[in-house]
DOLUM-618914 format. One line per 5 residues: number of its first residue (from 0); their letters; for each residue x, y, z of C-alpha. Coordinates in nm, 3 decimals, decimal comma. Layout:
residues N
NUM) a) X/Y/Z ~ ...
This chain:
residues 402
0) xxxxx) -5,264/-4,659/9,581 ~ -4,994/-4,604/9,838 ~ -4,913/-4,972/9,828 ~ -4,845/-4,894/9,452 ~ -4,655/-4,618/9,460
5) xxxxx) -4,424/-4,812/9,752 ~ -4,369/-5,080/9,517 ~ -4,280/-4,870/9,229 ~ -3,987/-4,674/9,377 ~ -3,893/-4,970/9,549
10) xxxxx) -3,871/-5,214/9,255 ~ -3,687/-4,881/9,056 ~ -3,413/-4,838/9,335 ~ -3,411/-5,232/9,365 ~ -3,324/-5,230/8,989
15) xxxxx) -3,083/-4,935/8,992 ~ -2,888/-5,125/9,257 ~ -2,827/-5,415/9,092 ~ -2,844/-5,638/9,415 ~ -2,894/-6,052/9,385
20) xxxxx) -3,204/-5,970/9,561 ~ -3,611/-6,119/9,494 ~ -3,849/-5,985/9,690 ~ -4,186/-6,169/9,692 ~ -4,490/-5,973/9,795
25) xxxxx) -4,846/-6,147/10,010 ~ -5,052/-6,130/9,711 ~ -4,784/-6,349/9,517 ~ -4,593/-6,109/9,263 ~ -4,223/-6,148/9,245
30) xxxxx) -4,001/-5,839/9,214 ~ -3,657/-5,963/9,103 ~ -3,369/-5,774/8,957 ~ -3,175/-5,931/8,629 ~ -2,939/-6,097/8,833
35) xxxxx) -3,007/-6,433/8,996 ~ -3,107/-6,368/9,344 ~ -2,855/-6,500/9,645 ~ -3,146/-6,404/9,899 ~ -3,551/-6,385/9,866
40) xxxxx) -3,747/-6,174/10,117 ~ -4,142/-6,246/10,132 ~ -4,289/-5,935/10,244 ~ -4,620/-6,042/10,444 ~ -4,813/-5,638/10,421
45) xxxxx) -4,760/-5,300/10,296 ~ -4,612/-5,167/10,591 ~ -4,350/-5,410/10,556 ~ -4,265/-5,280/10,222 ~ -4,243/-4,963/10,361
50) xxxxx) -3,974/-5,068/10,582 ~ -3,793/-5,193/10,286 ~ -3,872/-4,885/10,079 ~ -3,658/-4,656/10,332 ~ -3,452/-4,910/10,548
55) xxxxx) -3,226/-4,933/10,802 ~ -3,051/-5,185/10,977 ~ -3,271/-5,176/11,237 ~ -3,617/-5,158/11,105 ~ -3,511/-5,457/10,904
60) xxxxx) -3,418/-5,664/11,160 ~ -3,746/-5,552/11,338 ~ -3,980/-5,665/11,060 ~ -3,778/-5,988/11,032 ~ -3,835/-6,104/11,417
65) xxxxx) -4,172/-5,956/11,426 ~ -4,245/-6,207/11,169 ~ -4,358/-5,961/10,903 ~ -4,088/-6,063/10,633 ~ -3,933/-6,375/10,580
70) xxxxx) -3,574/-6,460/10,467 ~ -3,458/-6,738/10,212 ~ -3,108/-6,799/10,123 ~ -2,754/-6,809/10,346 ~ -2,760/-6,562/10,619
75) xxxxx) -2,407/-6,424/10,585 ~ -2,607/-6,325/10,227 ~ -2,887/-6,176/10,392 ~ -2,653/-5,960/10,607 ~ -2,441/-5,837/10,403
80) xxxxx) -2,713/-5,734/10,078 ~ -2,902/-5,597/10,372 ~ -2,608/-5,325/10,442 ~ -2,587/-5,277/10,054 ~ -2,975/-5,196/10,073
85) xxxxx) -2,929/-4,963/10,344 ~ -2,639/-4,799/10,238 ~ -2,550/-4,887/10,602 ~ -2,166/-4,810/10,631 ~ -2,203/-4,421/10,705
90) xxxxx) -2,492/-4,461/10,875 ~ -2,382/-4,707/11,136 ~ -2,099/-4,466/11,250 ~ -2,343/-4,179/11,259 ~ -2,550/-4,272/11,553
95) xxxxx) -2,768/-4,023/11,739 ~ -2,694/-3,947/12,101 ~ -2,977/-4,031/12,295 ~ -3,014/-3,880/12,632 ~ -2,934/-4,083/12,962
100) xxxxx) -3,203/-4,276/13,116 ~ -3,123/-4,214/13,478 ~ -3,318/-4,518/13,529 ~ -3,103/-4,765/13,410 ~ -2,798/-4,928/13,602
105) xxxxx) -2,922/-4,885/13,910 ~ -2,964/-5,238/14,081 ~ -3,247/-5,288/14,022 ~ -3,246/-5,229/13,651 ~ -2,917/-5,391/13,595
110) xxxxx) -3,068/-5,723/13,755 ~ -3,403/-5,720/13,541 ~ -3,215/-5,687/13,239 ~ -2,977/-5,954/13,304 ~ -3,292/-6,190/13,467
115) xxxxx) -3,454/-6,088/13,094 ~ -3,178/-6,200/12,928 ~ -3,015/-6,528/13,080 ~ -3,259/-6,669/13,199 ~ -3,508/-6,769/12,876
120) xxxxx) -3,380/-7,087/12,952 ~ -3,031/-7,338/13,004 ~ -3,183/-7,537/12,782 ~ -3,182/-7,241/12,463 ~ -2,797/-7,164/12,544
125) xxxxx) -2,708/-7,526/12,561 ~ -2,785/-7,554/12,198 ~ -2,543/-7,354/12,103 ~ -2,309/-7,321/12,306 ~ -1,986/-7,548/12,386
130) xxxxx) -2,005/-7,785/12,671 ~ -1,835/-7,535/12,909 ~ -2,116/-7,253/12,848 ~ -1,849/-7,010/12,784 ~ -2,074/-6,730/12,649
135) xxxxx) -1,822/-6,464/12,514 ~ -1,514/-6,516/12,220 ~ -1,313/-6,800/12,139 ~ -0,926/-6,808/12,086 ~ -0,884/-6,981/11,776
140) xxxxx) -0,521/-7,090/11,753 ~ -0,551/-7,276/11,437 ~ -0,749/-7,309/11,164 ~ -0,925/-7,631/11,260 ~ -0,993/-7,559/11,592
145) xxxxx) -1,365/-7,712/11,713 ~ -1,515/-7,421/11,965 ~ -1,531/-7,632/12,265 ~ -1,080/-7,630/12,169 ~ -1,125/-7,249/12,112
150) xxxxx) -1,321/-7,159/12,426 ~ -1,091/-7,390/12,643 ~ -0,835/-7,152/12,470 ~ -0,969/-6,878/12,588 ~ -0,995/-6,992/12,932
155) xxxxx) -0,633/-7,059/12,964 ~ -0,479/-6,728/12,759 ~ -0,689/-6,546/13,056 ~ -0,558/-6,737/13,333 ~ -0,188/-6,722/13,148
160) xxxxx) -0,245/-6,352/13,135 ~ -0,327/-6,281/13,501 ~ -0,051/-6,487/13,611 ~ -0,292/-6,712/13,853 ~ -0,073/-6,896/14,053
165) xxxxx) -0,182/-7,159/14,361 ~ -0,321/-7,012/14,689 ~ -0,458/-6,675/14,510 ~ -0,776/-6,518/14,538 ~ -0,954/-6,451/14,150
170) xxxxx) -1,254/-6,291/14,138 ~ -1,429/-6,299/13,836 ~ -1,723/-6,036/13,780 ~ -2,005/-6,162/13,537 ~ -1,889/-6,535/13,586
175) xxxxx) -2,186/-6,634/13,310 ~ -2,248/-7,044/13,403 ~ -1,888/-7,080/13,588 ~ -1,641/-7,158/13,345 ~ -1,351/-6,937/13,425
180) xxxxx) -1,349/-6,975/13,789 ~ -1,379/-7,351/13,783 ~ -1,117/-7,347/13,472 ~ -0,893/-7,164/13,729 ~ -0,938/-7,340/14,001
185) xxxxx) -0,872/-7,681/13,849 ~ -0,582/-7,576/13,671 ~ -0,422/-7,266/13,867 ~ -0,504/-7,376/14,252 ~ -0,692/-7,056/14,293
190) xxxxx) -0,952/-6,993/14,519 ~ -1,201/-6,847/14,294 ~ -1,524/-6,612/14,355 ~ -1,778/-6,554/14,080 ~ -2,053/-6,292/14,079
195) xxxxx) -2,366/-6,292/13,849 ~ -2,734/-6,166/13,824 ~ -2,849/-6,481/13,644 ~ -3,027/-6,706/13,873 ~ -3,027/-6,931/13,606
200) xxxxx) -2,652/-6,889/13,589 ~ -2,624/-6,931/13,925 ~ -2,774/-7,220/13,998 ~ -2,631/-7,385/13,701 ~ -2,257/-7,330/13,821
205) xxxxx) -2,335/-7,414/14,156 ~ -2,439/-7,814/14,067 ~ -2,146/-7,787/13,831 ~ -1,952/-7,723/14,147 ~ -2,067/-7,991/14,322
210) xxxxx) -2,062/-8,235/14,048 ~ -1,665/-8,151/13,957 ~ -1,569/-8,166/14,365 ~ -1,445/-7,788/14,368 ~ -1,647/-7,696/14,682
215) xxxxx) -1,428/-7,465/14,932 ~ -1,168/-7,411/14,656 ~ -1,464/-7,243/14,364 ~ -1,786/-7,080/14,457 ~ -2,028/-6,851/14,240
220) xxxxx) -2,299/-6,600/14,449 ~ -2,603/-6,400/14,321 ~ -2,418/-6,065/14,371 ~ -2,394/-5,706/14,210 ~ -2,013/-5,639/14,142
225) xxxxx) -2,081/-5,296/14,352 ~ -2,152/-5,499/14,641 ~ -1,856/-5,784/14,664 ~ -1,678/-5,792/15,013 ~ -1,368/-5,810/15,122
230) xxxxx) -1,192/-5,501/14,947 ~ -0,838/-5,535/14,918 ~ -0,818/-5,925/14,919 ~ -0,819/-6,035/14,601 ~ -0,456/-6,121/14,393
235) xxxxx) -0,631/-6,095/14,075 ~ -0,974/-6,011/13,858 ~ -1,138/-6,087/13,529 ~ -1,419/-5,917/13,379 ~ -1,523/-6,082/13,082
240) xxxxx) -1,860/-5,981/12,879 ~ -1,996/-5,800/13,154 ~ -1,812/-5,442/13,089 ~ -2,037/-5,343/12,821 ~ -2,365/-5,368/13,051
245) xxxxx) -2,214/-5,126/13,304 ~ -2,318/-4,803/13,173 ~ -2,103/-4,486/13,072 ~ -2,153/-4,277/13,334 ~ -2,132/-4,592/13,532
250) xxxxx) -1,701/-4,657/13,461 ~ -1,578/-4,484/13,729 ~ -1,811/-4,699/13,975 ~ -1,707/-5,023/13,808 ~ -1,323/-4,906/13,768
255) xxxxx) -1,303/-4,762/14,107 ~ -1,481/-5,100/14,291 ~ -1,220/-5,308/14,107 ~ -0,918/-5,098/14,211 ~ -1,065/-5,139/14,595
260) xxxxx) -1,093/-5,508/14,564 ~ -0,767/-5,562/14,434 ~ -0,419/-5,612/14,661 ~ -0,157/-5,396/14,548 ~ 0,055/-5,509/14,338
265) xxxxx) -0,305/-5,699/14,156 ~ -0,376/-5,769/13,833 ~ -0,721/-5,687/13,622 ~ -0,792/-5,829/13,287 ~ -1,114/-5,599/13,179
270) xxxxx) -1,264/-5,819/12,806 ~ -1,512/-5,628/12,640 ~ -1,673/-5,498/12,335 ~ -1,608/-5,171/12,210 ~ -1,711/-4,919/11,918
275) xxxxx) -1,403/-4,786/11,698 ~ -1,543/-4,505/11,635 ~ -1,395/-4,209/11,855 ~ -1,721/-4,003/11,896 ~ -1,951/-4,277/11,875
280) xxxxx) -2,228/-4,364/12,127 ~ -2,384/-4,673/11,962 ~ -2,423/-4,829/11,610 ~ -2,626/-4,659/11,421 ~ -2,870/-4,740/11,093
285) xxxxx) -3,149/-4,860/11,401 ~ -2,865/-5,131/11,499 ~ -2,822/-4,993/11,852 ~ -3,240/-4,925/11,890 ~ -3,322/-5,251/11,783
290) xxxxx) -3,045/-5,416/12,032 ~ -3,196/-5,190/12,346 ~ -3,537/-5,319/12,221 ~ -3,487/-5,685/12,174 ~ -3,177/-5,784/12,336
295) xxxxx) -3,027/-5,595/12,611 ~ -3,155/-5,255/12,734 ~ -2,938/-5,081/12,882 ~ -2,620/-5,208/12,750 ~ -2,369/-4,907/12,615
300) xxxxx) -2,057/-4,923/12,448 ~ -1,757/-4,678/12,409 ~ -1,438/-4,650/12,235 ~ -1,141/-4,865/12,365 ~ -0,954/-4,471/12,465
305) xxxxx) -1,277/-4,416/12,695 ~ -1,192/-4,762/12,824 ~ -0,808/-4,678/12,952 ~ -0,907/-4,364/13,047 ~ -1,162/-4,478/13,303
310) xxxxx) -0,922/-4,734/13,464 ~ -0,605/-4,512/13,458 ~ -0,803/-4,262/13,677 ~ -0,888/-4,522/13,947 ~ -0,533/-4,586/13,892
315) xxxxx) -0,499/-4,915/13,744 ~ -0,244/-4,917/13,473 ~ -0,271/-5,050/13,152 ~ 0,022/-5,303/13,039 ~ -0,116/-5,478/12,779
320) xxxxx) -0,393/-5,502/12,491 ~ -0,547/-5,756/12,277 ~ -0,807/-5,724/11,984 ~ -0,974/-6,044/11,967 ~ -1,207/-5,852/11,660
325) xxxxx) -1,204/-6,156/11,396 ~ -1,217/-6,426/11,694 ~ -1,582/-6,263/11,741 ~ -1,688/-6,276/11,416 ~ -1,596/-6,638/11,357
330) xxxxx) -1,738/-6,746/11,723 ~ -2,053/-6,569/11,664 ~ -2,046/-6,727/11,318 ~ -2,027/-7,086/11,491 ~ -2,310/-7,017/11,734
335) xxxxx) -2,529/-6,877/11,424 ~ -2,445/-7,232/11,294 ~ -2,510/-7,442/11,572 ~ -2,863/-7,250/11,629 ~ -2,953/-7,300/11,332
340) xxxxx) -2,871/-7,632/11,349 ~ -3,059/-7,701/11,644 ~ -3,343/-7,496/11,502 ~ -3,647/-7,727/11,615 ~ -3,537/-7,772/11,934
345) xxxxx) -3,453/-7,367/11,987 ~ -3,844/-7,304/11,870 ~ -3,963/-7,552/12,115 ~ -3,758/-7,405/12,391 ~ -3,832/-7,013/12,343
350) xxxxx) -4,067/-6,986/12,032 ~ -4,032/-6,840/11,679 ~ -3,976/-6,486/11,808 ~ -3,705/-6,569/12,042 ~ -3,543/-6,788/11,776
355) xxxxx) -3,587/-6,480/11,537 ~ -3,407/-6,216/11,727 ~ -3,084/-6,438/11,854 ~ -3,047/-6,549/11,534 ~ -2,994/-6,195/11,375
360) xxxxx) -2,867/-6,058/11,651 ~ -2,573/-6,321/11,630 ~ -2,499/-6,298/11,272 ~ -2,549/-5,862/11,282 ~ -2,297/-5,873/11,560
365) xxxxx) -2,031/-6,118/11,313 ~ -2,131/-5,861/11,073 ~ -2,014/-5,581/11,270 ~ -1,708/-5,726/11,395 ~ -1,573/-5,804/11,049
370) xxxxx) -1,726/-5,490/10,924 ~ -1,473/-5,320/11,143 ~ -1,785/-5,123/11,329 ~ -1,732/-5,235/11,672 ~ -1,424/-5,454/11,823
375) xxxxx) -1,346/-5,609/12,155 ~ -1,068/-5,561/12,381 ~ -0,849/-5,805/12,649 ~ -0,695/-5,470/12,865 ~ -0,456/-5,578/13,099
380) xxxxx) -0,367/-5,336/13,426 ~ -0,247/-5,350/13,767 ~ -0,263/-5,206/14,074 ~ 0,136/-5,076/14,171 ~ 0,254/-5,146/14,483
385) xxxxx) 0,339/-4,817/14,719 ~ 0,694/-4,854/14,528 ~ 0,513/-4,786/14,211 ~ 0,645/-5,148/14,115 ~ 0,375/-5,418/13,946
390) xxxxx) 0,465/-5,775/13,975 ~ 0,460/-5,851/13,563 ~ 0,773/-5,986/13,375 ~ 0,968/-5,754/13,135 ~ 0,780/-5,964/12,772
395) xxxxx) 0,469/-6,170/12,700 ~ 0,634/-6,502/12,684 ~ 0,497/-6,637/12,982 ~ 0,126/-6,591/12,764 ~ 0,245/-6,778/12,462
400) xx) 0,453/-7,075/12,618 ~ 0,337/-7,409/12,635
């Protein structure tokens, strides 16, 4: 009776809205609007219809990597007539504020979550990933750019940014498998430190090390960034994809460590994903549950103001910022591609569910960036000197050049 009743309202509001959308239920009836359908969902039990009868985001995305609905048809498709379903575009800037878990982003937690998160497996990421293992956004200069061209970019507009130059210390906190500080050691003649949680990570850029001859010039440690030595040694520092697992009330610890570690006269290039809305504490329609869930616990975002705010207190001032928002969307895009690709190989290296909830976690986040709900930000800023003076040239040429 329920079951019927579900059903009903659902095939009325599926009509009323008109959406290229079948939906195919376990006993084998079809409920299919007049047009033809782009996307076909097969609904495996009643309580999965009830998540479609009153969606969100979230609760879809749950029921698909919980393997109680199945998807046909192009994923961009099934992302975007799942926002039309859910009326999402309010609802993902109206978030509820939950309460601090004091628990989280202590050490302990932080390294868990990272452990829970890296490490399913070099294998998985290798799939998908270009040949460097450069787990954040491209730089797409042109049109035709392959991603292994775009993330070697990306590598370089950092380095170009920072100003590495030969002899310098470059720290680079959440160094992922090593790219960056072997990129900048080859090609800048630092002396490069990276710091990670990932054992797998670790280990990984350590042989890489070895293998390319950078040993004494490049080195990567199982570290927390709160407990790198050697304050006030380091010429420069990149953050990249790590900001957004540090925790809100956690900025002025992360802010106030980098300021320490940096000379005077230092440069820190902080890369990470932010919400645009002002007020905003996470997406919302279940997008930010569902990501604490399944992906990362713990991680938080804030607004790109928050961001500046945080490091001009610890005194570190901003000289320079980048949206990178559509080179997101069209990297995540390409590892969505390449997973999907490699889709036999992906189940026999972390199983259907694991499969499940990168794969629409990638595309949601593509989604979002081209959506406009959430962006991500290259902030430059530099320690002055006792003068006040920072050592950066009066344009951006010196990024561009070349």
């Amino acid at each position: 009776m329920l079951g019927s009743r579900l059903l009903a309202g659902f095939e009325r509001r599926l009509n009323e809205s008109g959406l290229p959308l079948a939906v195919r239920l376990w006993d084998g009836r079809t409920v299919a609007p007049s047009p033809p359908p782009q996307v076909t969902v097969t609904v495996k039990s009643a309580a999965a219809l009830a998540a479609l009868a009153r969606p969100t985001l979230g609760r879809l995305a749950r029921c698909y990597v919980e393997q109680q609905i199945d998807v046909e048809g192009p994923l961009r498709d099934v992302i975007r007539i799942g926002e039309a379903l859910c009326d999402a575009p309010g609802a993902v800037r109206r978030s509820r504020r939950r309460l601090p878990r004091w628990v989280r982003h202590t050490r302990l937690f932080d390294r868990k979550v990272v452990r829970r998160h890296y490490d399913v497996g070099d294998d998985f990421f290798g799939l998908w990933l270009d040949a460097r293992r450069v787990y954040s956004c491209a730089y797409f200069r042109r049109a035709d750019d392959t991603l292994e061209i775009a993330q070697e970019q990306k590598l370089d507009h950092i380095c170009r940014k920072l100003q590495l130059a030969p002899g310098e210390r470059f720290l680079d906190i959440g160094c992922g498998w090593g790219s960056l500080v072997m990129w900048a050691a080859q090609r800048y003649g630092v002396n490069a430190l990276g710091v990670t949680l990932s054992r797998n990570q670790h280990d990984y850029a350590r042989a890489k090390i070895a293998e390319f001859g950078l040993d004494g010039r490049c080195e990567v440690r199982l570290l927390d960034y709160r407990d790198v030595p050697d304050e006030g040694s380091f010429d420069k520092i990149a953050s990249v994809g790590m900001f957004e697992h540090v925790g809100r009330r956690n900025l002025p610890v992360y802010f106030g460590k980098i300021a320490r570690l940096l000379k005077p006269g230092g440069l820190v290039m902080n890369h990470g994903i932010t919400l645009n809305a002002v007020d905003q504490r996470e997406l919302g329609s279940g997008i930010g549950e569902f990501i604490d869930e399944y992906v990362f616990p713990g991680g938080e975002l804030t607004h790109l103001s928050e961001v500046i705010a945080a490091m001009s207190v610890q005194g570190l001032e901003t000289w320079d910022v980048e949206s990178l928002r559509s080179q997101y969307a069209r990297t995540l895009w390409q590892w969505v591609e390449r997973l999907e690709a490699n889709r036999a190989a992906a189940l026999a290296a972390v199983g259907e569910k694991l499969y499940r909830v990168w794969r629409i976690y990638m595309a949601g986040s593509a989604h979002a960036f081209e959506r406009g709900w959430m962006s991500v930000y290259q902030v430059l800023a530099g320690k002055p000197r006792a003068d006040g003076a920072l050592a950066l040239p009066a344009t951006r040429d010196h990024i561009y050049a070349g």
